[in-house]
C-alpha positions as CSV (number, residue, x, y, z in Angstrom):
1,X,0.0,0.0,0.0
2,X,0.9,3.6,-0.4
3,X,1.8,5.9,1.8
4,X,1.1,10.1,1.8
5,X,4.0,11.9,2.6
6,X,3.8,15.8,2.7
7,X,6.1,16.8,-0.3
8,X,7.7,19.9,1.9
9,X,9.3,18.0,4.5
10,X,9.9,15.0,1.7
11,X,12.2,17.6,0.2
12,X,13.7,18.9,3.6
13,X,17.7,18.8,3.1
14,X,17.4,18.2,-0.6
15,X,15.3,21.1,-1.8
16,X,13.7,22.7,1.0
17,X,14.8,24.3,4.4
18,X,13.4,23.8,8.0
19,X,10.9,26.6,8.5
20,X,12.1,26.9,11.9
21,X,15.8,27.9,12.3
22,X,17.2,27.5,15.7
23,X,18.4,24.6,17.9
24,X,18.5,24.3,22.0
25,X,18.6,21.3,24.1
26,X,17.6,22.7,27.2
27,X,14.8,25.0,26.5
28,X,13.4,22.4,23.0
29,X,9.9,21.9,24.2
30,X,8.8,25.3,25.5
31,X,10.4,27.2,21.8
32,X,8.5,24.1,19.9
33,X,5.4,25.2,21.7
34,X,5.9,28.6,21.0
35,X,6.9,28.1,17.3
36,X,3.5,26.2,16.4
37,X,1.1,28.4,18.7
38,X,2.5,31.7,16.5
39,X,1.9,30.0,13.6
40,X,-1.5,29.2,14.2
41,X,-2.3,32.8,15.7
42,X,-1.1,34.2,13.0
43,X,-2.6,32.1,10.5
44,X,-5.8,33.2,11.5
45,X,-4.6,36.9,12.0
46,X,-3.3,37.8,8.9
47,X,-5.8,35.7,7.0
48,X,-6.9,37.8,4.1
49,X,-3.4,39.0,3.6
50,X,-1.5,36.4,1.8
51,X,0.9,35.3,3.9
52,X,2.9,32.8,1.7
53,X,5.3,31.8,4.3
54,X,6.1,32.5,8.2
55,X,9.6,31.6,9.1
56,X,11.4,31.5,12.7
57,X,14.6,32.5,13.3
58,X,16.2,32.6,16.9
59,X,19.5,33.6,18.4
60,X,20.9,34.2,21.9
61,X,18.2,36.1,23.4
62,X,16.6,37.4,19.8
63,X,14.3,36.3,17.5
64,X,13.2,37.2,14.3
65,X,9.6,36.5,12.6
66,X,9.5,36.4,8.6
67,X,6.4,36.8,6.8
68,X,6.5,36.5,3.1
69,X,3.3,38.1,1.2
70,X,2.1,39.7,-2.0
71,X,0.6,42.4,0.0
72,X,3.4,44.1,1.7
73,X,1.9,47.6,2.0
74,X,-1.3,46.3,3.9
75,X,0.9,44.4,6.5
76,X,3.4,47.5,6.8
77,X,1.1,50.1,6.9
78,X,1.7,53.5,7.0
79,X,4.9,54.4,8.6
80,X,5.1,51.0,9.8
81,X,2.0,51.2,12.1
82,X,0.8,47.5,10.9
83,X,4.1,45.8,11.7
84,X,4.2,47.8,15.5
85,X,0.4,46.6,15.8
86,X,1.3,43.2,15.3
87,X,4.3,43.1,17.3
88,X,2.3,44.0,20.6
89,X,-0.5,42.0,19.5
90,X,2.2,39.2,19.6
91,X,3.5,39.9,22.8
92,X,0.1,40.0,24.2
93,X,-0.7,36.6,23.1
94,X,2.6,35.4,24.5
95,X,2.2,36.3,27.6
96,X,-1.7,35.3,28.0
97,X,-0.2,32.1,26.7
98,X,2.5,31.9,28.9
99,X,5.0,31.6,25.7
100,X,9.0,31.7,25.2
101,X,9.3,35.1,23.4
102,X,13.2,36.2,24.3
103,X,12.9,40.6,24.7
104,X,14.7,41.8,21.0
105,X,11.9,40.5,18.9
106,X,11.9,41.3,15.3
107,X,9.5,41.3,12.3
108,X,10.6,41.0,8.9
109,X,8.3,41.5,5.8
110,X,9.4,40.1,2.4
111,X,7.5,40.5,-0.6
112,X,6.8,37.8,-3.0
113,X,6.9,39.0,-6.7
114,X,5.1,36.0,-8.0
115,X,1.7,34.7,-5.9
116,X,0.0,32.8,-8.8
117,X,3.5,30.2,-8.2
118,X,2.7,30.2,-4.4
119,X,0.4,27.2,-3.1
120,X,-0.2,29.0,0.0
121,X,-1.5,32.6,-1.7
122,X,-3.4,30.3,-4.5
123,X,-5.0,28.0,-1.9
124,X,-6.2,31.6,0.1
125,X,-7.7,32.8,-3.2
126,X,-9.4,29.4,-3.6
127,X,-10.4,29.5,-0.5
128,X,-12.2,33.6,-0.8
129,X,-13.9,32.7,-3.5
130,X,-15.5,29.5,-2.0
131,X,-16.7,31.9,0.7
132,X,-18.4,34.4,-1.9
133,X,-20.3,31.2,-2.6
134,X,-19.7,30.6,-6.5
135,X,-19.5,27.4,-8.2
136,X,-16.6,25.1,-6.9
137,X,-16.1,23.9,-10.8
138,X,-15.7,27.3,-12.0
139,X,-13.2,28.5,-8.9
140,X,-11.3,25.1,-9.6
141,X,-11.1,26.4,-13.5
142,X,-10.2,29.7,-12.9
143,X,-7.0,28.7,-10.4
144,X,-5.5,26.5,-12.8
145,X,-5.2,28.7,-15.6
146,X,-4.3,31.8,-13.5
147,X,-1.6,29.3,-12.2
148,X,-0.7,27.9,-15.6
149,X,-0.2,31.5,-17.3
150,X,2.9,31.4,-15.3
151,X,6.0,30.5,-17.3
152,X,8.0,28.9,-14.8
153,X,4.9,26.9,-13.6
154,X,4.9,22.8,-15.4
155,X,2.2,21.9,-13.8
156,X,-0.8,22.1,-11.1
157,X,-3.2,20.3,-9.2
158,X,-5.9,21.4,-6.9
159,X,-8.1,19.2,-5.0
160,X,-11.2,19.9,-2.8
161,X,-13.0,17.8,-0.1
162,X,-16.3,18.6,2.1
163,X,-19.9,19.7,1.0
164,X,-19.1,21.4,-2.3
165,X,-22.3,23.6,-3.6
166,X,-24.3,22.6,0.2
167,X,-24.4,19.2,-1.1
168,X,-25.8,16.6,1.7
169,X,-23.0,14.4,1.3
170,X,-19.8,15.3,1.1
171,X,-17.0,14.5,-1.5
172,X,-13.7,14.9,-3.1
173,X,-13.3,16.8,-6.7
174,X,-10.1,17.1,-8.2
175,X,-8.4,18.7,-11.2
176,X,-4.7,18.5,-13.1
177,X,-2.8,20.5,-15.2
178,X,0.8,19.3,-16.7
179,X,2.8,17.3,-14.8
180,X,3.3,16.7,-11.0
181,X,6.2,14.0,-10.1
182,X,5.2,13.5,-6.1
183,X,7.6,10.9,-5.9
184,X,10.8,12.9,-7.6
185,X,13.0,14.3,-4.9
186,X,14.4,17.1,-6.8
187,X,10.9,18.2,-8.6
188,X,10.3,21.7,-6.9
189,X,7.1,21.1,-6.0
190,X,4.7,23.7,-3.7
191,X,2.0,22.5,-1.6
192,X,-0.2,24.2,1.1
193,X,-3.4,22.9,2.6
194,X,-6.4,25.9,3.4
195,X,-9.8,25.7,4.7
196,X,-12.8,27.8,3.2
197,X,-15.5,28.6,6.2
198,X,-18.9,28.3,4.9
199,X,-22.4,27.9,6.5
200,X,-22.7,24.3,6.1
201,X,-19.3,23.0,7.1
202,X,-15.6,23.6,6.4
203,X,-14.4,22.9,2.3
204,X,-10.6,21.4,2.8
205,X,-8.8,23.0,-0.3
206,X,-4.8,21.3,-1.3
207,X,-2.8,22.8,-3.7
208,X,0.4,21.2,-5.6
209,X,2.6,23.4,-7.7
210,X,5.4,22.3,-9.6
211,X,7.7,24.3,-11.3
212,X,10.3,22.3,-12.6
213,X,13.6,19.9,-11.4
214,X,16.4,21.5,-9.5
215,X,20.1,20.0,-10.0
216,X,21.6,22.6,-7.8
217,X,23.6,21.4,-5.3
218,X,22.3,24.1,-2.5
219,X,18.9,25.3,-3.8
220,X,17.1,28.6,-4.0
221,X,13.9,27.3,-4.9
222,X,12.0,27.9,-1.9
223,X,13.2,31.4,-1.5
């Protein structure tokens, strides 16, 4: 039988870095903990403004947060007001959750030039449009070829799960463009699970992106 293994950490070492960046024996567990709750908070924060990535990076006694988006303005804000916002915002929910946040905390903003080639912004437009209620067929459509009209993208795939249209029972729909090689360790290949909230239950949306093989010996591809 086959087994489903999550094509980013598949590729971790070979095409991929660790998302997290940081190692300590002593204090493992409690910056874990503190890793994954931010992630989620912010997940459900900054949804709305394409967040393609949130990566950790920790020091002695620093710590720096970096969100890549397609929307860099909205996060900045004027004068930086959006990124001071957030940073208390974060503190707050630290210390209400009783979380390892060391005292020189810094946010970094990166801007991604090309979202349609991001699973993560792709899965969040899926997952808007589901929400304005249209037809899951003609979302599906629309994705691919907006994804497709790329030049460095080979190939896509998009699949849904739940009660698509209200429908009573739920199911899985699926659609393909080009070529996606799960199994080839050096295929640079994006993927990013989403939910869509809707009235009648949760839509599960996963993306896969590929956009080519990578010979390099030390990659850029996820940068």
């Amino acid at each position: 039988m086959g087994h489903s293994v999550h094509p980013y950490s598949f590729r971790i070492g070979v095409l991929r870095d660790w998302k997290s960046r940081w190692f300590k024996n002593r204090t493992y567990r409690q910056f874990l903990k503190s890793d994954i709750s931010i992630r989620e908070w912010l997940e459900i924060r900054l949804r709305g403004m394409y967040i393609a990535n949130i990566e950790i990076e920790r020091g002695q006694n620093e710590m720096n947060l970096i969100l890549k988006t397609s929307r860099p303005g909205i996060l900045i804000g004027r004068g930086g007001e959006g990124i001071e916002k957030l940073r208390k915002e974060i503190h707050a929910f630290a210390e209400k959750s009783s979380l390892n946040l060391p005292k020189n905390f810094k946010i970094s903003v990166q801007e991604v030039k090309s979202p349609e080639t991001r699973s993560k912004i792709v899965a969040q437009m899926i997952a808007e449009d589901l929400e304005k209620r249209l037809n899951f067929r003609r979302v599906l459509n629309q994705a691919l070829e907006k994804v497709m009209a790329n030049r460095d993208v080979k190939g896509v795939k998009v699949a849904l799960s739940g009660r698509l249209d209200g429908a009573e029972m739920a199911r899985y729909e699926w659609l393909k463009r080009g070529q996606v090689p799960l199994t080839t360790l050096r295929a640079d290949i994006d993927f990013a699970r989403e939910r869509a909230h809707l009235p009648y239950g949760d839509i599960g949306i996963k993306v896969w992106i590929y956009k080519g093989e990578v010979f390099e010996a030390n990659s850029t591809a996820n940068k």
